[in-house]
N, C-alpha and C positions, 0 to 999 in steps of 0.2 A: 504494500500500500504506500499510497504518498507521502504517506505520515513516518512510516517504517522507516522508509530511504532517507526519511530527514530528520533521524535519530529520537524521535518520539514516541511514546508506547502506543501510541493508536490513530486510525487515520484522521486526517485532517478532516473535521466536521463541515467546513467551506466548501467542501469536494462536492458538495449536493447541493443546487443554491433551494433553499427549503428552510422556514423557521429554524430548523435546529440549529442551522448557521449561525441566525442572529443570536441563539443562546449560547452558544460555543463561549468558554473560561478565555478569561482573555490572556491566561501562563498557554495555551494550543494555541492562541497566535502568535505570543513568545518565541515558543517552540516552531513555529513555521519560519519567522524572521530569522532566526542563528540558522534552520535549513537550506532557507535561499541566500542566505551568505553561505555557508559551508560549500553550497554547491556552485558558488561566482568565486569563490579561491580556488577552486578546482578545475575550473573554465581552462585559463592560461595555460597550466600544465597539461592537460590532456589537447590541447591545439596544438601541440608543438607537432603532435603526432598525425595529425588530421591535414589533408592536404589545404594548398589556399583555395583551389577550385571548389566549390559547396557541390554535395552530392545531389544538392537539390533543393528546391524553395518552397516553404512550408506556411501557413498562415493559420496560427491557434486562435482561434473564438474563444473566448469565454468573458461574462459579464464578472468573475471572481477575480481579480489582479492576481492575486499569489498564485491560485492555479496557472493562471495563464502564464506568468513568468516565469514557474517552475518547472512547465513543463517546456516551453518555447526555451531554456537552457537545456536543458537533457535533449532536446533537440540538436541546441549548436555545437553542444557537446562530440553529438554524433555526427558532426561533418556537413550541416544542414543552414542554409539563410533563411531566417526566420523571424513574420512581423506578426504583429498583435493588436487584434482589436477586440473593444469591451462589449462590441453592440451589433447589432447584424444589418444595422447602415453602414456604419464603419467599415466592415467587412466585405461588402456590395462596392464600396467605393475603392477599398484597397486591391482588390481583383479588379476594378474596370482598369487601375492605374497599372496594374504589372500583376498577368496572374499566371500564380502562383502553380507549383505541380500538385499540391495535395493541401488542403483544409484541415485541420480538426476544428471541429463546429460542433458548439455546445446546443442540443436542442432548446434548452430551457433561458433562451435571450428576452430581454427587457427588448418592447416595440415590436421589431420583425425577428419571428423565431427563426430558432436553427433550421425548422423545415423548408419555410417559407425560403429564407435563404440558397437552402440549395435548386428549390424549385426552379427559382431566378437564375439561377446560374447554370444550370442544365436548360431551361428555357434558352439562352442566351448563347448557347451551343459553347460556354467554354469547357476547353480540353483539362478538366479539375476533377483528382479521385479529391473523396469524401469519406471522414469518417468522424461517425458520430459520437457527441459525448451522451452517454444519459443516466438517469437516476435509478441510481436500481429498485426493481419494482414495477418500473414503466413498459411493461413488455411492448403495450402497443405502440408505443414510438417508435421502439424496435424494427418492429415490422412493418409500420409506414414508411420509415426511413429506408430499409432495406430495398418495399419496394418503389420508390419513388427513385432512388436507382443511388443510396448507399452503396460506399467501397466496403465498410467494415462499421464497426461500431465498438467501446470501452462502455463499461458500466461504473460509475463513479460510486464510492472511493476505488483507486485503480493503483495501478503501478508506474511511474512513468518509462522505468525500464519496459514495462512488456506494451507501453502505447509507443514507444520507439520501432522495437520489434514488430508492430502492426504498418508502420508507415514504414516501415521497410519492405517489410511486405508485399504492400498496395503496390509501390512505388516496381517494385521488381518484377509485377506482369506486364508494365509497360517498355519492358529492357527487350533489347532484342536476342534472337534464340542464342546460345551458348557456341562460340567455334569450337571444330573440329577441335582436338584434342593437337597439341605441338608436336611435333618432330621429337624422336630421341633426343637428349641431349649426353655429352660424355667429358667429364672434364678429371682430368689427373687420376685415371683407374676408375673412377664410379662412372656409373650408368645408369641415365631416370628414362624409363619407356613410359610416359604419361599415357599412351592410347590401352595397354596391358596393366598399368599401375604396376609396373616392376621394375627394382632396383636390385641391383648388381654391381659387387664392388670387388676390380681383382678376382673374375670370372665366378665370383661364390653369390649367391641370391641372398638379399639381405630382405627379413620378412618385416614389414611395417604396419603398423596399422594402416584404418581408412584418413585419420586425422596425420597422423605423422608425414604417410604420404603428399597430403593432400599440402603441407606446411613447408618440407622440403623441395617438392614440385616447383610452390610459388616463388620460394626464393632463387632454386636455380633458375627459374626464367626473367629474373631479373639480377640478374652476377652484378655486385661490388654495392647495390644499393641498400643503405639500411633502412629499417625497419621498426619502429617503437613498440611495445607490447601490443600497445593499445590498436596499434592500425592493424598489427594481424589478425587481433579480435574480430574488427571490422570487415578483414578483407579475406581472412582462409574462415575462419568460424564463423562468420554473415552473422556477427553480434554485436550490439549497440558498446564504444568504449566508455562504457561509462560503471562498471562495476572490477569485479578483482580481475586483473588479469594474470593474473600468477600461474591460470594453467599454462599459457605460454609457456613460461618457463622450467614446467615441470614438460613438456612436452619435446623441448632443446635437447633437455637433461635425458632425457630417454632414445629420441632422434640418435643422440652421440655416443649414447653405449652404445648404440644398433651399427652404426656409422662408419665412427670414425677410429683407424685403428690404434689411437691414444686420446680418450675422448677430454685430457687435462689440455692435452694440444692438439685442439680442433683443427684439423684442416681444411675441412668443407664449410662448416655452417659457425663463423665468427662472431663472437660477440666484439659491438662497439663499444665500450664503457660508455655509462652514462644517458645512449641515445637508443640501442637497439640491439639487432642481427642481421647478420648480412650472408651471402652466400659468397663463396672465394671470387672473387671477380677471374 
């Protein structure tokens, strides 16, 4: 829950815009303020890893300020350009000026709701997934929403990690089909056959898992470039970097028993102190 990830014991009561909001202890909005700082000191550090090109341009709705900028962080977190509106004018205007690849839109807006809004904007033939916020409970919004031609929907209180993972999602049926698998590659005795997924090192078959594989693969097809934990989260695990990424690093550690044949002096898959991993250029 939202509340969870920003070191609270229980979710953020705002997460629903509904009375109980207005009754919410004002130490729970304490506690949401040390969370959206906790998670803007963490911004800088996790961009270092995220390329400058944005994977994509996102527009959160919601009439709650702290939802909406803590999830539109866990957004830019994840490599994403990202505006924010409180109202579903606001919103109608910021897609006429530049729109956007995907919405989160909270059904329950002050004025013009979430529905109406998407109505408009699917009237208007723009090219925008959609996905909805709503209160749990509300199933029929669900189903309007869905079919009036919802991408997906989150049920509030949520997670912002797994509403990342949704717009990743959305976002990657509009990607185009997957190429052909690459050419062998062979560098200093090892050999990556990506079409077979087999590695061979010094003519002996070296057994990998499907992640191992999949982590070595990416590096050798890019020789000498490093790598942050966080962007192979991103880019071999297809996971938001915004949580532990330490399997990474259990998974190096493993990669190199398998590997390399002195895994204290790697000579395939290098660490850069400080910034990453790289593959022997």
């Amino acid at each position: 829950m939202i509340a969870a990830e920003m070191s609270s014991a229980r979710p953020i009561a705002g997460a629903v815009p509904s009375p109980v909001a207005a009754a919410a202890p004002t130490s729970a909005g304490d506690a949401v303020s040390r969370g959206v700082d906790a998670v803007s000191r963490g911004v800088d550090a996790v961009s270092r890893g995220v390329d400058a090109v944005p994977r994509g341009s996102v527009l959160v709705v919601d009439d709650e300020p702290t939802i909406a900028e803590i999830v539109a962080r866990y957004l830019q977190r994840a490599g994403y350009a990202t505006r924010v509106a409180g109202d579903g004018a606001q919103a109608l205007a910021l897609c006429a000026q530049d729109t956007p690849d995907l919405v989160v839109l909270d059904i329950m807006l002050p004025g013009i709701d979430g529905l109406e809004v998407m109505r408009r904007l699917r009237h208007d033939g723009a090219p925008v997934r959609v996905i909805l916020l709503t209160a749990r409970g509300r199933e029929d919004d669900r189903i309007v929403g869905l079919r009036r031609g919802a991408d997906d929907y989150v049920v509030k209180p949520f997670s912002p990690g797994e509403l990342v993972a949704r717009v990743e999602a959305v976002l990657r049926r509009d990607r185009p089909a997957a190429a052909p698998p690459p050419a062998a590659f062979e560098r200093d005795g090892l050999r990556i056959e990506p079409a077979s997924r087999r590695v061979v090192r010094d003519g002996h078959d070296i057994p990998l898992t499907a992640r191992e594989f999949d982590l070595l693969a990416f590096l050798a097809q890019h020789p000498g470039q490093v790598f942050s934990r966080d962007r192979l989260m991103e880019l071999v695990w297809q996971l938001p970097a915004c949580g532990d990424s330490s399997t990474v690093t259990v998974h190096i550690r493993r990669l190199r028993a398998k590997l390399e044949p002195d895994p204290q002096r790697p000579r395939y898959v290098q660490t850069v102190w400080g910034v990453g991993y790289r593959f022997r250029p």
